[in-house]
N, C-alpha and C positions, 0 to 999 in steps of 0.2 A: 685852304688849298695847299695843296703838295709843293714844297719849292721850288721844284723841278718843271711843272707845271706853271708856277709864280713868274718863274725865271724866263720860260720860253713866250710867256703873253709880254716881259720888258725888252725882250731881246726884237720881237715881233712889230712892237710899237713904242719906241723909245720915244717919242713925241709926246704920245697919251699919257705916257707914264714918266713925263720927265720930271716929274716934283718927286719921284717915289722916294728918294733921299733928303727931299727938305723937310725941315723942325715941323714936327708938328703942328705949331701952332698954324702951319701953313696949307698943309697939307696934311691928312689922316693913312697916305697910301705908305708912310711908314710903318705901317701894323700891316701890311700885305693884302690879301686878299681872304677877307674874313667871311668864307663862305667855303662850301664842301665842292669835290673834285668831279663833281657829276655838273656843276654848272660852267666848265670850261670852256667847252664848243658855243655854248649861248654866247660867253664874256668872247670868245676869239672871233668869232662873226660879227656881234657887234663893234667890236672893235674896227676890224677891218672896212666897215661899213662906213663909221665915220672918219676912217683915216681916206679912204679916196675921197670920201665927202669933200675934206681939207684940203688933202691935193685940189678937187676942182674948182673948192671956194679959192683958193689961193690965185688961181689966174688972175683975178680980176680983185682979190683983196687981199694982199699979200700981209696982212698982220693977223690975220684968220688963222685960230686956234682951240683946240681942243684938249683940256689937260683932266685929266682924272684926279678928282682929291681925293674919294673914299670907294670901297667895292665892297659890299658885306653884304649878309642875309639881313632881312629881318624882317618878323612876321609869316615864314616861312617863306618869302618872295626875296630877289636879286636885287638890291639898293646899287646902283650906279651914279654918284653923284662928280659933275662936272666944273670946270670955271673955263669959260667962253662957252665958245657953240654958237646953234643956232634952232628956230622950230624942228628943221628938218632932224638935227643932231637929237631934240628932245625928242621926237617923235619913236625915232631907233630906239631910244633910254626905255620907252615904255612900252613900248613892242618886246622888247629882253626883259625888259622886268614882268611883263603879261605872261610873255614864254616861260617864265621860270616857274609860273605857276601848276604846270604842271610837268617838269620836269624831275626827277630824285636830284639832289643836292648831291646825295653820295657817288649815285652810278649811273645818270644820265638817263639813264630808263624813263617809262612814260610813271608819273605820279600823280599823285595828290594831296594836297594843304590838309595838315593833321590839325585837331581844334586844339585851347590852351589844354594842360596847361604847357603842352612844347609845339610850339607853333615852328612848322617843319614841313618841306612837303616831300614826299618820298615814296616810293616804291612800295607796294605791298609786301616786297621782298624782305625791304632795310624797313618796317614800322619796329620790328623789336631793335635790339641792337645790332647794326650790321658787322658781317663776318668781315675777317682781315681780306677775302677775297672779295669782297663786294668793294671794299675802301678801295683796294686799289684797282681796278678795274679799269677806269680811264685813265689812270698812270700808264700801267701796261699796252693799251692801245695806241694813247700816243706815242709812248717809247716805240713802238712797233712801226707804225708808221713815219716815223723820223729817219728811223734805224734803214726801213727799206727804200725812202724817198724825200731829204731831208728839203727838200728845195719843190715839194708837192701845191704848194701855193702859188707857188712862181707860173703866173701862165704867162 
């Protein structure tokens, strides 16, 4: 995933991502987000989904927590792996991980899981090699939408 993109999902949820600077051994979100710029909106959704989660768990269990250890493809699906949570928080994890299956990794488009030997699921568009305009496609949206309304979350 694009840095830029990286940056705005830790800026978004410094909680989820507060290990993203510990050693390894602790945490694997020191390698970033190892998956393509078409699965943004899935990872930003879900995100947000179990960040109120924690707000509401919080009333009532104030050490209630949600931390992201790893984020990557693999198998052509969204691997989201967590330390705490809860069913409800897993339930979100495999709901984004379902969605990813037919989303394009690269440009969010509707897709589908390519067989080995590159297990990928992508676009009819992006099956050959996607062009430099396809890659950045959801860069340039979000830039757009930040650009025209940086505070568009904020209800």
């Amino acid at each position: 995933m694009h840095s830029d993109l990286s940056n705005l999902l830790y800026t978004r949820y410094p909680d989820i991502f507060a290990d993203r600077d510990a050693p390894l051994t602790d945490s694997l979100m020191g390698f970033g987000f190892c998956c393509g710029d078409g699965w943004f909106f899935i990872i930003d959704n879900l995100c947000r989904c179990i960040q109120n989660h924690v707000e509401w768990k919080r009333k009532t269990n104030p050490d209630f927590y949600v931390k992201a250890v790893q984020v990557k493809e693999k198998f052509g699906t969204l691997r989201f792996y967590i330390d705490g949570g809860d069913e409800e928080v897993y339930g979100m994890i495999k709901m984004a991980e379902c969605m990813s299956r037919n989303v394009c990794e690269i440009t969010g488009d509707i897709g589908s899981s390519t067989i080995p030997p590159m297990w990928a699921t992508r676009s009819p568009e992006c099956q050959e090699k996607p062009t430099e305009a396809q890659m950045n496609r959801v860069l340039n949206f979000v830039n757009k939408i930040e650009s025209e309304d940086p505070n568009h979350y904020d209800i």
